[in-house]
VEXZA-613056 format. One record per residue: residue in one letter; x, y, z of N, C-alpha, C, O in turn. Coordinates in Angstrom, 1 decimal, always signed. Layout:
<sedrens>
sedren code:A n_c1:X n_c2:Y n_c3:Z ca_c1:X ca_c2:Y ca_c3:Z c_c1:X c_c2:Y c_c3:Z o_c1:X o_c2:Y o_c3:Z
...
</sedrens>
This chain:
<sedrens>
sedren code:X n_c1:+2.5 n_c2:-10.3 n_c3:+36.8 ca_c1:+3.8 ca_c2:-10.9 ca_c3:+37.1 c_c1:+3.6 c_c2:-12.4 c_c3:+37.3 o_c1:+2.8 o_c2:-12.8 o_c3:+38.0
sedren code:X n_c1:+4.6 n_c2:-13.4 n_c3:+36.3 ca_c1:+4.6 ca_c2:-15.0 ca_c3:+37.1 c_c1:+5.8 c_c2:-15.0 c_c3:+37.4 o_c1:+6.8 o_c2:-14.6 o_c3:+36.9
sedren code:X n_c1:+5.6 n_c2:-15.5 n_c3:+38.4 ca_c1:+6.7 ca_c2:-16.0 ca_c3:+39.7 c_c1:+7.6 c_c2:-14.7 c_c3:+40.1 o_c1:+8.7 o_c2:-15.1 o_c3:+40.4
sedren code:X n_c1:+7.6 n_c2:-13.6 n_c3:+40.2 ca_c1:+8.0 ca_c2:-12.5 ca_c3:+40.3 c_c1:+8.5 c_c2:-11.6 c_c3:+39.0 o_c1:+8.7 o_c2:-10.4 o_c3:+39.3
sedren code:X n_c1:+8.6 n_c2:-12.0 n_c3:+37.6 ca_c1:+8.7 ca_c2:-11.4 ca_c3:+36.9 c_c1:+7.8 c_c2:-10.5 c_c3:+35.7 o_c1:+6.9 o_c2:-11.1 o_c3:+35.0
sedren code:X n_c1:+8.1 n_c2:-9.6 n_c3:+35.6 ca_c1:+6.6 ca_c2:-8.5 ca_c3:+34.5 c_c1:+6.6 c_c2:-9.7 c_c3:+33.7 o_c1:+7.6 o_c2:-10.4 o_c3:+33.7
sedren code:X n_c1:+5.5 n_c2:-10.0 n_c3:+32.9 ca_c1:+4.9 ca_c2:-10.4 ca_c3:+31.7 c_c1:+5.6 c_c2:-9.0 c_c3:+30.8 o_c1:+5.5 o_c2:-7.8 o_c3:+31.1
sedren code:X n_c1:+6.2 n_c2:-9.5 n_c3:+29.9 ca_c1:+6.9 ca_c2:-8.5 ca_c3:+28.6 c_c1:+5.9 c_c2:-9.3 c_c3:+27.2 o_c1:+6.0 o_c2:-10.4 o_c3:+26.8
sedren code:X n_c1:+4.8 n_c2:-8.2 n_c3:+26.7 ca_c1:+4.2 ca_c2:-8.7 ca_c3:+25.6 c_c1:+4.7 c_c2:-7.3 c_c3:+24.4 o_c1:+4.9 o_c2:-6.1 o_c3:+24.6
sedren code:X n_c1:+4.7 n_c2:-7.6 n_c3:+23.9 ca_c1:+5.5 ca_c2:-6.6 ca_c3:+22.1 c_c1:+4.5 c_c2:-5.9 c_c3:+22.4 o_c1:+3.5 o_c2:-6.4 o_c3:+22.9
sedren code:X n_c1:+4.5 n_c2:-4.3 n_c3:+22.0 ca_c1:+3.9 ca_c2:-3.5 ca_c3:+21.5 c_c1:+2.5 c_c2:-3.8 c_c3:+20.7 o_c1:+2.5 o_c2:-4.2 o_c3:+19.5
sedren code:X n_c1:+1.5 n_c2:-3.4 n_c3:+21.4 ca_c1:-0.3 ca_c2:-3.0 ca_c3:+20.1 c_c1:+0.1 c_c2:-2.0 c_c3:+18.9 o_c1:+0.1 o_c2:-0.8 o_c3:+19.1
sedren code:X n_c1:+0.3 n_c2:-2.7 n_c3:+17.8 ca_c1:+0.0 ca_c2:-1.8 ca_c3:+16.6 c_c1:-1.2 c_c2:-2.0 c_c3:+15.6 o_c1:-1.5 o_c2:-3.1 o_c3:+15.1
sedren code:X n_c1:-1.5 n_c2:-1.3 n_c3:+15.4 ca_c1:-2.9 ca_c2:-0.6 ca_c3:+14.2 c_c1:-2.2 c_c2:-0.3 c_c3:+13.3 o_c1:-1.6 o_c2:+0.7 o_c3:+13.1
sedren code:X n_c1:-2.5 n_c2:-1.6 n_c3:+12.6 ca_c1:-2.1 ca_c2:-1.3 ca_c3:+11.2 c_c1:-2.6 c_c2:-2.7 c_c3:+10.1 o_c1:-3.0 o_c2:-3.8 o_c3:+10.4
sedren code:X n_c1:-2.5 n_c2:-2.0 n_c3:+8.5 ca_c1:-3.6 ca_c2:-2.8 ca_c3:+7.9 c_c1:-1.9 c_c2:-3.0 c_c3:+6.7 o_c1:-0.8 o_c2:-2.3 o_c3:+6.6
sedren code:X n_c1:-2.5 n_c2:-4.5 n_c3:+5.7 ca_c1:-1.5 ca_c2:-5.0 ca_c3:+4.8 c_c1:-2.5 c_c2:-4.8 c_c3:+3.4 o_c1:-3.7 o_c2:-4.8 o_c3:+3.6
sedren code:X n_c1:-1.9 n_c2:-4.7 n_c3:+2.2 ca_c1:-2.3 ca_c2:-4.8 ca_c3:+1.3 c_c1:-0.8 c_c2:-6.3 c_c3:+0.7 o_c1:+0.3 o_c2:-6.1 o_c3:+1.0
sedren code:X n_c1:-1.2 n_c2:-7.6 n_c3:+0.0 ca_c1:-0.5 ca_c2:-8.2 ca_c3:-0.1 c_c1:-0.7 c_c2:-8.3 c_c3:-1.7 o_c1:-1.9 o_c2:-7.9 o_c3:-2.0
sedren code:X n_c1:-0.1 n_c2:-8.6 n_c3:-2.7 ca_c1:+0.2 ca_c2:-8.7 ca_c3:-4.2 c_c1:+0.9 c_c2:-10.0 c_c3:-4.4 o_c1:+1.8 o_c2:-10.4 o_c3:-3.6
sedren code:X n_c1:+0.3 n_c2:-10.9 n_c3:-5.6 ca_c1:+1.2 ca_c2:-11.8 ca_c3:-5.8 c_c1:+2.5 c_c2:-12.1 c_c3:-6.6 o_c1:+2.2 o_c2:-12.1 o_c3:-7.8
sedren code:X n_c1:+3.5 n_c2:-12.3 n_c3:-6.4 ca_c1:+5.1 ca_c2:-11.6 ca_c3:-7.4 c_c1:+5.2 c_c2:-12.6 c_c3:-8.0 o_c1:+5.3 o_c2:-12.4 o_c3:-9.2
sedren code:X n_c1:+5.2 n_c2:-13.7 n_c3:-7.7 ca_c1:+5.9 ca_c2:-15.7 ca_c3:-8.5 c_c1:+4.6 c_c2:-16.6 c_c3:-8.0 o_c1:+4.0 o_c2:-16.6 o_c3:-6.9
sedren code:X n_c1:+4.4 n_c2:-17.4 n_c3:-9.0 ca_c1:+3.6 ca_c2:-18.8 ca_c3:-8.5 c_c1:+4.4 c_c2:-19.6 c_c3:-8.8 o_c1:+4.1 o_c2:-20.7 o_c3:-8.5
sedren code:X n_c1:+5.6 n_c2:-19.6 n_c3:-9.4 ca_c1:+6.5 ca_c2:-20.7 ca_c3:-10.3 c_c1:+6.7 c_c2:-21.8 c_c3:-9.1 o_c1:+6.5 o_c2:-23.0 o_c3:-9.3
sedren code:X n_c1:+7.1 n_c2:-21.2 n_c3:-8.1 ca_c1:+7.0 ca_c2:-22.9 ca_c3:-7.1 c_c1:+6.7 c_c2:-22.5 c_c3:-6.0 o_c1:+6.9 o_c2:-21.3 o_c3:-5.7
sedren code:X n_c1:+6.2 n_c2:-23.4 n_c3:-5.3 ca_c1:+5.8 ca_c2:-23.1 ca_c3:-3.5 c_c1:+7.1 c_c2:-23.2 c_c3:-2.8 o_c1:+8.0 o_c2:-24.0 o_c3:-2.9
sedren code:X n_c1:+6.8 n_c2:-22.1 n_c3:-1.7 ca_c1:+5.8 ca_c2:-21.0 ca_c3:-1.4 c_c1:+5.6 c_c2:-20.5 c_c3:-2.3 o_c1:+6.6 o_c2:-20.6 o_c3:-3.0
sedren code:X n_c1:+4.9 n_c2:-19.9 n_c3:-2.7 ca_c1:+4.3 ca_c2:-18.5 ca_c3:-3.7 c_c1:+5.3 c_c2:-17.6 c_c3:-3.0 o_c1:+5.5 o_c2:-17.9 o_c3:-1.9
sedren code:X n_c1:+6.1 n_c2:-16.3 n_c3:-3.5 ca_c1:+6.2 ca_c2:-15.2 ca_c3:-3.0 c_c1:+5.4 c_c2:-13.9 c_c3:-3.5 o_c1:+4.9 o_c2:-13.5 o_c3:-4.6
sedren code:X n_c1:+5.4 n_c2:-13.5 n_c3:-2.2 ca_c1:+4.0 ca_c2:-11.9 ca_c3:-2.3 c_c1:+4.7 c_c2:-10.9 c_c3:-2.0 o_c1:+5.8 o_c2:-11.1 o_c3:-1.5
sedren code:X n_c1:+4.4 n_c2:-9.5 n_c3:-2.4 ca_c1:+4.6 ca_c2:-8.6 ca_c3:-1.6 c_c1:+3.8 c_c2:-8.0 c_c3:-1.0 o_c1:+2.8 o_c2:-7.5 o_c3:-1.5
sedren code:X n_c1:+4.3 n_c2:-7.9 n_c3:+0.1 ca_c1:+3.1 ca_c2:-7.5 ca_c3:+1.5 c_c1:+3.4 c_c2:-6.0 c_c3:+1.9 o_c1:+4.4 o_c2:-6.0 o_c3:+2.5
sedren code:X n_c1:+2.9 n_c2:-5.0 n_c3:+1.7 ca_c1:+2.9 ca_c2:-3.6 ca_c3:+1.9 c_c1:+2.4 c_c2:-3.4 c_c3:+3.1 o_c1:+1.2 o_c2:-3.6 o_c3:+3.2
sedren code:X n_c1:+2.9 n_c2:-3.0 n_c3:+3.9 ca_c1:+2.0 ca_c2:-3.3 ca_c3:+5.6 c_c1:+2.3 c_c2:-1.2 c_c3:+6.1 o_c1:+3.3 o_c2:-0.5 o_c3:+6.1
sedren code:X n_c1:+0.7 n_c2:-0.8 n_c3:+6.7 ca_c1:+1.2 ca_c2:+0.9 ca_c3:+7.2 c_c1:+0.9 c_c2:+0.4 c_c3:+8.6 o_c1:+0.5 o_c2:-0.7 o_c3:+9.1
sedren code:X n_c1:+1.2 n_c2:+1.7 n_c3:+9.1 ca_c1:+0.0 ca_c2:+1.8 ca_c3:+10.6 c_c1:-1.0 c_c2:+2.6 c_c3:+10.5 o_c1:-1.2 o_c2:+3.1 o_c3:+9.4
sedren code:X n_c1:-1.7 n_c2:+2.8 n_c3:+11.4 ca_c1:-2.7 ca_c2:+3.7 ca_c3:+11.0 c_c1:-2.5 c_c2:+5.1 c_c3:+11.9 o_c1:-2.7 o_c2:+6.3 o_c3:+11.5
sedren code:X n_c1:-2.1 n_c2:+4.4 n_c3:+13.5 ca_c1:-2.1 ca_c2:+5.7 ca_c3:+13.9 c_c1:-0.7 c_c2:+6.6 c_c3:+13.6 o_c1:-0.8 o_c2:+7.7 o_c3:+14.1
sedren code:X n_c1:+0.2 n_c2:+6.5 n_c3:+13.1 ca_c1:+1.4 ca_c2:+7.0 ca_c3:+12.3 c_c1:+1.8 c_c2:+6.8 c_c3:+11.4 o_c1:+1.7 o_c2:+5.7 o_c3:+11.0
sedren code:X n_c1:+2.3 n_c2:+7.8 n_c3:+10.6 ca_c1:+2.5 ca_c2:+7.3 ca_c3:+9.2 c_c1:+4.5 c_c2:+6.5 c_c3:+9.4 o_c1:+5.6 o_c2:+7.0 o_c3:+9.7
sedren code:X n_c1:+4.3 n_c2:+5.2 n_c3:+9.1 ca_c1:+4.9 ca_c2:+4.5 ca_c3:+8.6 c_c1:+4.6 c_c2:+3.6 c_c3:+8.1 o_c1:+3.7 o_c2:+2.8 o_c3:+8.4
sedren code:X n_c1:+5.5 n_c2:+3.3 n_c3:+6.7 ca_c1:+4.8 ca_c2:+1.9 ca_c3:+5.8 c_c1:+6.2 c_c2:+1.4 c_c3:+5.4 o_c1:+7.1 o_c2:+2.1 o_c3:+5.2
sedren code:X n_c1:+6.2 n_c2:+0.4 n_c3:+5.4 ca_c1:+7.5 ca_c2:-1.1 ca_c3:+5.1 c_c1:+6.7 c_c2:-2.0 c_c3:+4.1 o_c1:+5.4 o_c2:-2.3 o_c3:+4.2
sedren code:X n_c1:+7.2 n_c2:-2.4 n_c3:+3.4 ca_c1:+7.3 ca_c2:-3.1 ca_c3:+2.1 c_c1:+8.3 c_c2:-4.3 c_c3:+2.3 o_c1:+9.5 o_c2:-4.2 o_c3:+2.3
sedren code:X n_c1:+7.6 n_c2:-5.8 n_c3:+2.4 ca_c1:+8.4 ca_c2:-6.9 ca_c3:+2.6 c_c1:+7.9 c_c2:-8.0 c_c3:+1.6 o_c1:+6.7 o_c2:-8.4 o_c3:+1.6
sedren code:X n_c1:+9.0 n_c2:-8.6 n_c3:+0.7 ca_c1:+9.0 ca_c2:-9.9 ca_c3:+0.3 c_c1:+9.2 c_c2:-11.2 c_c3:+1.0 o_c1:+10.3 o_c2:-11.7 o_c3:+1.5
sedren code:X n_c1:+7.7 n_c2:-11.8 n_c3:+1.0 ca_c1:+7.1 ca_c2:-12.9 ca_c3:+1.8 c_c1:+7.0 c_c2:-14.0 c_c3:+1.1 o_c1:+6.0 o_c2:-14.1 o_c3:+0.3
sedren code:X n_c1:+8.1 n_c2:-15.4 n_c3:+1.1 ca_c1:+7.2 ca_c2:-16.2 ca_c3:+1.0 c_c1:+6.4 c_c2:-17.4 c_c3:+1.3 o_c1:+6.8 o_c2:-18.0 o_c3:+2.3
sedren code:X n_c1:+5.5 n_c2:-17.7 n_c3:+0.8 ca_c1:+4.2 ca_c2:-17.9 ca_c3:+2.1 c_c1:+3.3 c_c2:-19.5 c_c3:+1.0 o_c1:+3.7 o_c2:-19.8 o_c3:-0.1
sedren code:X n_c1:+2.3 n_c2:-20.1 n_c3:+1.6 ca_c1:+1.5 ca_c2:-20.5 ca_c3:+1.2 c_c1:+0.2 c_c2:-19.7 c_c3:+0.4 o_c1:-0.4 o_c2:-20.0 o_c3:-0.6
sedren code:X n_c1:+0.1 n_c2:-18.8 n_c3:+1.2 ca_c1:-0.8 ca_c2:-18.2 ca_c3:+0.7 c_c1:-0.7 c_c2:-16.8 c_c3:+1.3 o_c1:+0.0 o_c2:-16.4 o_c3:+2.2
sedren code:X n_c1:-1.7 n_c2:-16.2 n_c3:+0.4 ca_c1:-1.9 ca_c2:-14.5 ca_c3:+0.5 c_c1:-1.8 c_c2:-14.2 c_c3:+2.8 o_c1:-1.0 o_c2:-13.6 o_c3:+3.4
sedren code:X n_c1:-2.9 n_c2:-14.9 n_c3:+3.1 ca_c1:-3.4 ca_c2:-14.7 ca_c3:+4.5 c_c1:-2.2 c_c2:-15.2 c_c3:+5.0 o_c1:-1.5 o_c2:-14.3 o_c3:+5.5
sedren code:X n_c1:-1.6 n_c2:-16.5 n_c3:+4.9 ca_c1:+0.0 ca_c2:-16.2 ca_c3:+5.6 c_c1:+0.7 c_c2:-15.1 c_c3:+5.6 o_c1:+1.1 o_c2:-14.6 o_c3:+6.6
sedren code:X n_c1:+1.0 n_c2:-14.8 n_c3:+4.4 ca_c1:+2.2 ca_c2:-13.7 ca_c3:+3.6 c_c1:+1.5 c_c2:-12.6 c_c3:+4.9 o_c1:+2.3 o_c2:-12.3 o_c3:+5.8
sedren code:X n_c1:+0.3 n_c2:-12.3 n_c3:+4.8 ca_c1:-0.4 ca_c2:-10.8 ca_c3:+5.3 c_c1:+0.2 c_c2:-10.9 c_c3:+6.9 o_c1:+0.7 o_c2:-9.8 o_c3:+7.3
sedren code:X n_c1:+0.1 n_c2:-11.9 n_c3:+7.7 ca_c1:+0.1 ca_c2:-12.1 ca_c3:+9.0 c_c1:+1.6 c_c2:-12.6 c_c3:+9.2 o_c1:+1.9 o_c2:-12.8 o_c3:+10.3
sedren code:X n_c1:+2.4 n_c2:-12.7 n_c3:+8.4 ca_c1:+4.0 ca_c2:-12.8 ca_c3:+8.3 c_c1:+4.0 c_c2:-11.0 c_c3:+8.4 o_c1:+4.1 o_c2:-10.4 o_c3:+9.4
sedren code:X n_c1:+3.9 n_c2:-10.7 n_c3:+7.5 ca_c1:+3.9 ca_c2:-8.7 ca_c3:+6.7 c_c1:+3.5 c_c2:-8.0 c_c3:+8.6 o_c1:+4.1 o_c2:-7.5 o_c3:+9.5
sedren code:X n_c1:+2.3 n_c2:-8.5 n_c3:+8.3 ca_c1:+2.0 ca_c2:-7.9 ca_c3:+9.8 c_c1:+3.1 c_c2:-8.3 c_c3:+11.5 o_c1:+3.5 o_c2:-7.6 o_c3:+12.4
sedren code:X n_c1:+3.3 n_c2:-9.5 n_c3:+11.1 ca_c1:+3.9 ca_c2:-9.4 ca_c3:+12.6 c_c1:+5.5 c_c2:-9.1 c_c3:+12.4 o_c1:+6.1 o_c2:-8.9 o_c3:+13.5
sedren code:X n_c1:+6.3 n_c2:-9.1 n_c3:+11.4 ca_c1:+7.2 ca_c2:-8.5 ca_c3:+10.7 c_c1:+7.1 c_c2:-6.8 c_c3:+11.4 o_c1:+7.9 o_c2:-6.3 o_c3:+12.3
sedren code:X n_c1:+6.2 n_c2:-6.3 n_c3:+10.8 ca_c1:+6.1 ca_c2:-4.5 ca_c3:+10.9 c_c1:+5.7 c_c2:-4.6 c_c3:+12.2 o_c1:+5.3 o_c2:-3.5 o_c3:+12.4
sedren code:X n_c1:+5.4 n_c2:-5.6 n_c3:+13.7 ca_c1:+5.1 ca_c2:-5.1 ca_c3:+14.5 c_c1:+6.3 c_c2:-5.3 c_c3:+15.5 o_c1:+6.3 o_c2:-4.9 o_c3:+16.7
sedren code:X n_c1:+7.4 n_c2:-6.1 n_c3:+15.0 ca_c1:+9.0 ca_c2:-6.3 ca_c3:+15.6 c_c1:+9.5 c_c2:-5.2 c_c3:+14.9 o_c1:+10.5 o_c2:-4.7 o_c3:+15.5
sedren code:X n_c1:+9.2 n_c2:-4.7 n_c3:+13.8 ca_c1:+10.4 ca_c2:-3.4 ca_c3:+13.9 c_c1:+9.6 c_c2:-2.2 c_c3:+14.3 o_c1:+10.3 o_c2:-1.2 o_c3:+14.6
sedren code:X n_c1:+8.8 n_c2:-2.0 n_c3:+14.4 ca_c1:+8.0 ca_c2:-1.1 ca_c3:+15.5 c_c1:+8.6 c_c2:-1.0 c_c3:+16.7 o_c1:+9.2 o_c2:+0.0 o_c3:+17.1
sedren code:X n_c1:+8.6 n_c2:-2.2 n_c3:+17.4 ca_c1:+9.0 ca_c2:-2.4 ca_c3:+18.5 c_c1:+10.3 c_c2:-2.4 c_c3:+18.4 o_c1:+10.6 o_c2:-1.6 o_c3:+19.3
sedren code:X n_c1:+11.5 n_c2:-2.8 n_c3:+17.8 ca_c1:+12.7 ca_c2:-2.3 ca_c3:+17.6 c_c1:+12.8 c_c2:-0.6 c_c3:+17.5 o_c1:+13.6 o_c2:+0.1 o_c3:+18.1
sedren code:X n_c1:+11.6 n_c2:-0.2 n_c3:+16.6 ca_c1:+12.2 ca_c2:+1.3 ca_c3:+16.4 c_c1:+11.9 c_c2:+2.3 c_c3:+18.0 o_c1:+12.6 o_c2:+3.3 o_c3:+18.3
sedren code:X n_c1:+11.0 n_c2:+1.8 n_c3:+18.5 ca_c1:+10.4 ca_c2:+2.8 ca_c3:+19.9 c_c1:+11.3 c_c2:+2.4 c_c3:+20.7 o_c1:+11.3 o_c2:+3.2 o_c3:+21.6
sedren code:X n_c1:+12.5 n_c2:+1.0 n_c3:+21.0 ca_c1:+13.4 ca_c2:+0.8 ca_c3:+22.2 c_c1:+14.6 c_c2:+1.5 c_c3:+21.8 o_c1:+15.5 o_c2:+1.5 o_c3:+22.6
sedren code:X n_c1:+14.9 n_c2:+2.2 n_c3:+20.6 ca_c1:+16.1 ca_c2:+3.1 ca_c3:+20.3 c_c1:+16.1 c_c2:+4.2 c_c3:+20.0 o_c1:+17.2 o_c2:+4.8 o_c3:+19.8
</sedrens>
């Protein structure tokens, strides 16, 4: 708790990205970032674009870890 209030941190998810390159024609580059979880089967498929692969992946990732958390509050 600071100052009387819970700390609210998003949901821990386990899960891995496979990311693909779609355009280099101009920066950003766009990727598609295929992101599962591990301990449930769900997988989302998002067009990223990014500087690079490791952006795109950690965009893909924290992307699938807000609708995670979207899907478990409804």
């Amino acid at each position: 708790m600071v100052n009387g209030y819970p700390i609210l941190s998003p949901p821990r998810v386990r899960a891995q990205a496979i990311v693909d390159l779609i355009s280099r024609l101009q920066r950003p580059f766009l990727f598609k970032v295929t992101v599962w979880a591990v301990d449930f089967p769900e997988q989302r498929i998002y067009e990223i674009a990014a500087l690079s692969d490791n952006d795109a992946a950690l965009q893909g990732l924290r992307q699938f870890q807000f609708d995670m958390a979207l899907r478990e509050r409804h």
